[in-house]
C-alpha positions in Angstrom: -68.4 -54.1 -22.7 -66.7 -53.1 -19.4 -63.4 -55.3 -20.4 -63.9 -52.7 -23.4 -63.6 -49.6 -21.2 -61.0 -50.9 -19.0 -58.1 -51.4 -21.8 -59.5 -47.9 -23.6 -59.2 -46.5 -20.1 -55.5 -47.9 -19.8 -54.5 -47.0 -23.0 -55.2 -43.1 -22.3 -53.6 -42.9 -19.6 -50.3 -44.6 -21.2 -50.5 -42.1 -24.1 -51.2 -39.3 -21.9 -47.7 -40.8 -19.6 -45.8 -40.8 -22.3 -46.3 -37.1 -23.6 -46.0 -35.5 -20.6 -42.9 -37.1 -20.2 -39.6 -34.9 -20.2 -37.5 -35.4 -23.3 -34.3 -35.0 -22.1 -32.0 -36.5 -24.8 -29.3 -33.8 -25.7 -28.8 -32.6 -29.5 -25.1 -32.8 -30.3 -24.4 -30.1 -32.5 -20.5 -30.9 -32.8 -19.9 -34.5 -33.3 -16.3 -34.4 -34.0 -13.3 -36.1 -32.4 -11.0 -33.4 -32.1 -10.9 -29.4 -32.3 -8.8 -29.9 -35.0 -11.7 -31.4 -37.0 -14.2 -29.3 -35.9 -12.2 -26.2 -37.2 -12.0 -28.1 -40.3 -15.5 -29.4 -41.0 -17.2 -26.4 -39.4 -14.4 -24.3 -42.4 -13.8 -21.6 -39.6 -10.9 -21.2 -42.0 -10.8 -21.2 -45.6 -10.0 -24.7 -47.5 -6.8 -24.1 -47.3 -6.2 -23.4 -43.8 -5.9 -19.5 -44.4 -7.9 -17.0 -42.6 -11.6 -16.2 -43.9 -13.3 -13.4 -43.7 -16.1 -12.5 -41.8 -19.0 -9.4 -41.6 -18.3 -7.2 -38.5 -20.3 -3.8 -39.7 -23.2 -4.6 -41.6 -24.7 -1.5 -43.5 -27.4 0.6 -42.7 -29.8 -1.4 -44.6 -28.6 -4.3 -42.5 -28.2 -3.0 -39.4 -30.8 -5.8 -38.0 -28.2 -8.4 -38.8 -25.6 -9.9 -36.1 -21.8 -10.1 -36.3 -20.2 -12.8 -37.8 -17.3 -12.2 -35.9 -17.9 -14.0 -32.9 -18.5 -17.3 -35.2 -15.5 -19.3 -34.5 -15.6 -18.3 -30.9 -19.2 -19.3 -30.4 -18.3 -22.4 -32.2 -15.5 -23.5 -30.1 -17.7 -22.4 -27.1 -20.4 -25.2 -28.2 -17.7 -27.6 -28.9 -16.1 -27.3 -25.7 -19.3 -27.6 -23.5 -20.4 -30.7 -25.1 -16.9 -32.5 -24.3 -17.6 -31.6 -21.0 -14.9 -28.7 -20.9 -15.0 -25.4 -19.4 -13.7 -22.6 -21.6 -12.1 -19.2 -20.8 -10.3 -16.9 -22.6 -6.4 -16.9 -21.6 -5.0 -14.3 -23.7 -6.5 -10.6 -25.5 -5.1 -10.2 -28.9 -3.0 -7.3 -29.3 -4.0 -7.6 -33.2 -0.4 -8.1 -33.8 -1.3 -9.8 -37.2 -2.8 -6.4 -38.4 -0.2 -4.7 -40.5 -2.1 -1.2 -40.8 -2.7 0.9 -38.0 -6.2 2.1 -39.2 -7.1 -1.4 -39.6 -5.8 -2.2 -36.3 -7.7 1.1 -34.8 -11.1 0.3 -36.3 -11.4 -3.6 -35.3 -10.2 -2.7 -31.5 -12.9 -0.3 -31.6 -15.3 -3.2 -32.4 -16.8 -4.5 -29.8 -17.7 -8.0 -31.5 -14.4 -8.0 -33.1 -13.1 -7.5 -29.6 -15.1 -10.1 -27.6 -14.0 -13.0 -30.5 -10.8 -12.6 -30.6 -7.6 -13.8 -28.3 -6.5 -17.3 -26.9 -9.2 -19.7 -25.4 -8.5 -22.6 -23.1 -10.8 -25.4 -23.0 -10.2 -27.0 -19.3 -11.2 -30.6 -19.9 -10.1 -31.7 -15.9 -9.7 -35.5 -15.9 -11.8 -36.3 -18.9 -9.2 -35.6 -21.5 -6.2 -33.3 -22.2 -7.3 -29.4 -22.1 -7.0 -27.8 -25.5 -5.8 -24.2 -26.5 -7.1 -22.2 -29.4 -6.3 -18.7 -31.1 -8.9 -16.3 -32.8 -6.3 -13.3 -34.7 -7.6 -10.9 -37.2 -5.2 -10.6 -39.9 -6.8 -7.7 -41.9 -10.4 -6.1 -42.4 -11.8 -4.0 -45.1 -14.7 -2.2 -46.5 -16.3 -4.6 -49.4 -17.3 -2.1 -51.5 -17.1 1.8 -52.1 -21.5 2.0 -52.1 -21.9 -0.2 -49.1 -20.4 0.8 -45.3 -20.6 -3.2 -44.7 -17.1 -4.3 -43.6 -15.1 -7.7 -43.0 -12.1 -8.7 -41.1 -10.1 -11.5 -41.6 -10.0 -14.1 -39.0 -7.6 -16.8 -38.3 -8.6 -20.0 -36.0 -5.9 -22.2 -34.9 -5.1 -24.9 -32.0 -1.4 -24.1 -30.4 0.0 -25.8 -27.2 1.5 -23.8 -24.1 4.3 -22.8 -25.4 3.3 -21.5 -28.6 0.5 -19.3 -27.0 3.2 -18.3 -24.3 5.2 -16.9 -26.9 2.7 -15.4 -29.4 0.7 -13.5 -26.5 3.4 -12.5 -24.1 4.1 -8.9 -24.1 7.7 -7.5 -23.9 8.3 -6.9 -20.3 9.3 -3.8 -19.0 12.1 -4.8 -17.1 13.9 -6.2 -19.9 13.3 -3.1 -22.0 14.7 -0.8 -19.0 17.8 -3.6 -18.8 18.2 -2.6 -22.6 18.0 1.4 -22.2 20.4 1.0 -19.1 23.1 -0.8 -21.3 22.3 1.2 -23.7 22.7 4.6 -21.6 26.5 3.0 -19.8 27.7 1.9 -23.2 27.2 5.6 -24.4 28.8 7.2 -21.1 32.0 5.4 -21.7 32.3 6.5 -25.2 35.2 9.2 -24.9 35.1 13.0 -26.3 37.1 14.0 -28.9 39.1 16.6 -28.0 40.0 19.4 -30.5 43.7 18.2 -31.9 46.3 20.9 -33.0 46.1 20.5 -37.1 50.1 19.1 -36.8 49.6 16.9 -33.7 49.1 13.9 -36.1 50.4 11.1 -33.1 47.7 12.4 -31.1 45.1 12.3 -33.6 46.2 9.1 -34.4 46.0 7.7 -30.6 42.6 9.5 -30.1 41.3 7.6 -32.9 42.3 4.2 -31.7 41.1 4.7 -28.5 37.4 5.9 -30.3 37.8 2.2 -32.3 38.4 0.5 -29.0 35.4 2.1 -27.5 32.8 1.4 -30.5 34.3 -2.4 -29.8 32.7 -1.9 -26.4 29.7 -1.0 -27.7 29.3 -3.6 -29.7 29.6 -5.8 -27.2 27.5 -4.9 -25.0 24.6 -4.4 -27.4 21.8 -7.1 -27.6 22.1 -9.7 -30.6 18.3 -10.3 -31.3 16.7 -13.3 -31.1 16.7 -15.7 -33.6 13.0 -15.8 -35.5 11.6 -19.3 -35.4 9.8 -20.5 -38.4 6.1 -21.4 -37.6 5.5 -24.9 -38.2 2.1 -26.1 -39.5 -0.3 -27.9 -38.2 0.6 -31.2 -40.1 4.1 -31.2 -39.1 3.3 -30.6 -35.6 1.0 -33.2 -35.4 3.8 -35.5 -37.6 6.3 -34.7 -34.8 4.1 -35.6 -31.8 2.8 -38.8 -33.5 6.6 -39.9 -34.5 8.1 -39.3 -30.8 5.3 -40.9 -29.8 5.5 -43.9 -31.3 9.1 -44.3 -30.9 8.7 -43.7 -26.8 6.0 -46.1 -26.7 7.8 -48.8 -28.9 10.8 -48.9 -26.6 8.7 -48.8 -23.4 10.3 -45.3 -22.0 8.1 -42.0 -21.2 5.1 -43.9 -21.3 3.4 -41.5 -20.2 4.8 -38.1 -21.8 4.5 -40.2 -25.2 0.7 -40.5 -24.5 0.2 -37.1 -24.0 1.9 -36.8 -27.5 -0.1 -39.2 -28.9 -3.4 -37.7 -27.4 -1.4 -33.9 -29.1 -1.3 -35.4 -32.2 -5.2 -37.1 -32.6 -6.2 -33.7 -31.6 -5.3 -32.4 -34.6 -7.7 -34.6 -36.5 -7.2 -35.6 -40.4 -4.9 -33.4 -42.4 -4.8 -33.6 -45.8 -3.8 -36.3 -48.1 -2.9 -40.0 -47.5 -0.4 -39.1 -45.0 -2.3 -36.9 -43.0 -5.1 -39.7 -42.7 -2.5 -42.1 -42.1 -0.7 -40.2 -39.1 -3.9 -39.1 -38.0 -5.5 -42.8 -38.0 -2.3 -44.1 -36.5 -2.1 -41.2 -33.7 -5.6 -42.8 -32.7 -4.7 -46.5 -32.3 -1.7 -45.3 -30.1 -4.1 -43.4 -28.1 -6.2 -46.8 -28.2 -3.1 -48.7 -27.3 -2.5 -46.2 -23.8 -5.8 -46.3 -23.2 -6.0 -50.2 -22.2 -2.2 -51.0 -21.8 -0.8 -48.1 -19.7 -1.7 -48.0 -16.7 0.6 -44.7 -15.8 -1.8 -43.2 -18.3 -5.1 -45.2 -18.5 -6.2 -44.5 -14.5 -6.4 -40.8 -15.0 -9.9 -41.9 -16.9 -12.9 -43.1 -15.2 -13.8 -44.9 -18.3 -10.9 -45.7 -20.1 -11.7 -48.7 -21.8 -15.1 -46.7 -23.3 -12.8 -44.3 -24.2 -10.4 -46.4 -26.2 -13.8 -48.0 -27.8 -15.0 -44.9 -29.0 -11.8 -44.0 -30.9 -11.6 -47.7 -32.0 -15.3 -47.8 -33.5 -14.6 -44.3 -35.2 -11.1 -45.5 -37.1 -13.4 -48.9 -37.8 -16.1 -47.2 -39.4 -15.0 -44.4 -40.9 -11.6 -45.3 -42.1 -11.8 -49.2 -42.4 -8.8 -49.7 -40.1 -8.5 -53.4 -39.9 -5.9 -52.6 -36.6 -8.7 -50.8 -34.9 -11.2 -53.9 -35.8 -8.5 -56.5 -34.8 -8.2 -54.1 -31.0 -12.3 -54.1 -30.8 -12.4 -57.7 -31.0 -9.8 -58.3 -28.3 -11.8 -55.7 -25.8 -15.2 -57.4 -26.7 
């Protein structure tokens, strides 16, 4: 009887232990392995990779209802936090996608709009290479003429430093000024025609030449504009890191600038079709390969070897990539 009460004591007290314990595992909301994915898989964008649109003024019968503007920046928040990252915004959107002023007016006005839109820099440290990514309206609208509910058009995109350097950058005012004051000595050397006697046709003539000769000047000394670069898409950006990559690493040179690319270019997850899973896949074994062989690259990690596992058991598992199975078995 009191061997009874002893384990029925014991037993209590183990069951009350164990629910007053602290349970302190962490939900992972995001489990992607790149932004890329997660701006695919979470469709922040439509199917296509075009902008979708999302409720920013609900209507008075829905006036309870939250914003769905700050969606792709909350989800990018998330995402960032549970890699470990810290993430800031880098750039305000001058809504320079917005063709229509009204349009443009009305979603500056917004205060939601306003708070989830711009560049965003996730500063990964050491862990991993930082990540930059752009929230632009493109256009907004009411839905329909017997509702005041309205939607703007957001597009979510990853883009490295130069591309953000270029698309946020405001003109500066010095170069404008530069302009005006070229502008301003160009026109002061342009010469006054004087009145010509109707019969002086030699002067007339010379006067004329010398107005030609100035307009040259003119010319010349007006800006050509810039040439407009054609935006590249995501798939051929992440083709061109993966191929530059690979040829660095092949011949041994760069090591470590053709990790970097090779990082760039996983980042970008699967694109579509059998090439984009292929260069995607591929982009990941290089990684892999940097991970465990280069040393210029692999002691900026703590864990690098974990690291390259991770990537490995992903491309095992969920593409059947008999390289990535082969590389397991040689680090096990």
């Amino acid at each position: 009887m009191k061997l009874k009460v002893v384990l029925l004591t014991i037993i209590t007290m183990g069951l009350v232990a164990c629910n007053g314990m602290p349970h302190n595992k962490k939900t992972i909301l995001h489990p992607y392995h790149s932004p890329q994915e997660l701006i695919a898989k979470r469709a922040l964008n439509q199917p296509d990779g075009q902008a979708k649109e999302y409720i920013y003024v609900w209507d008075t019968s829905q006036k309870q209802n939250n914003t769905q503007a700050m969606y792709p920046r909350s989800i990018l928040t998330q995402y960032c936090h549970e890699q470990g990252g810290k993430f800031s915004l880098l750039y305000k959107s001058q809504l320079s996608l917005v063709r229509d002023s009204s349009q443009r007016k009305r979603l500056s006005a917004n205060r939601g709009v306003a708070q989830g839109i711009g560049a965003y820099k996730c500063h990964m440290g050491d862990l991993t290479e930082s990540w930059i990514a752009s929230v632009e309206p493109i256009a907004e609208r009411q839905l329909n003429k017997t509702s005041q509910t309205r939607s703007v058009r957001l597009l979510t995109r990853l883009m490295n430093e130069s591309e953000v350097k270029s698309f946020y950058r405001p003109v500066k005012k010095a170069a404008v000024a530069l302009e005006n004051k070229a502008t301003n000595a160009a026109k002061a050397t342009t010469p006054v025609k004087p009145l010509v006697a109707k019969n002086d046709i030699k002067e007339s003539a010379r006067k004329e030449l010398e107005k030609k000769e100035a307009d040259k000047k003119l010319l010349a000394a007006t800006p050509k504009p810039a040439p407009v670069a054609v935006a590249e898409t995501p798939q051929q950006q992440q083709m061109k890191l993966y191929v530059a990559a690979r040829r660095d690493i092949n011949s041994a040179r760069n090591l470590n600038n053709a990790c970097n690319n090779a990082q760039r270019a996983y980042n970008y997850g699967k694109q579509q079709g059998t090439e984009g899973t292929r260069v995607y896949t591929e982009s990941g074994m290089l990684v892999a390969r940097c991970l465990t062989n280069i040393s210029t690259y692999s002691t900026r990690f703590p864990n690098a070897k974990g690291q390259a596992r991770r990537i490995l058991n992903h491309l095992a598992t969920q593409y059947n990539h008999s390289g990535a199975k082969n590389m397991l078995r040689q680090l096990n």
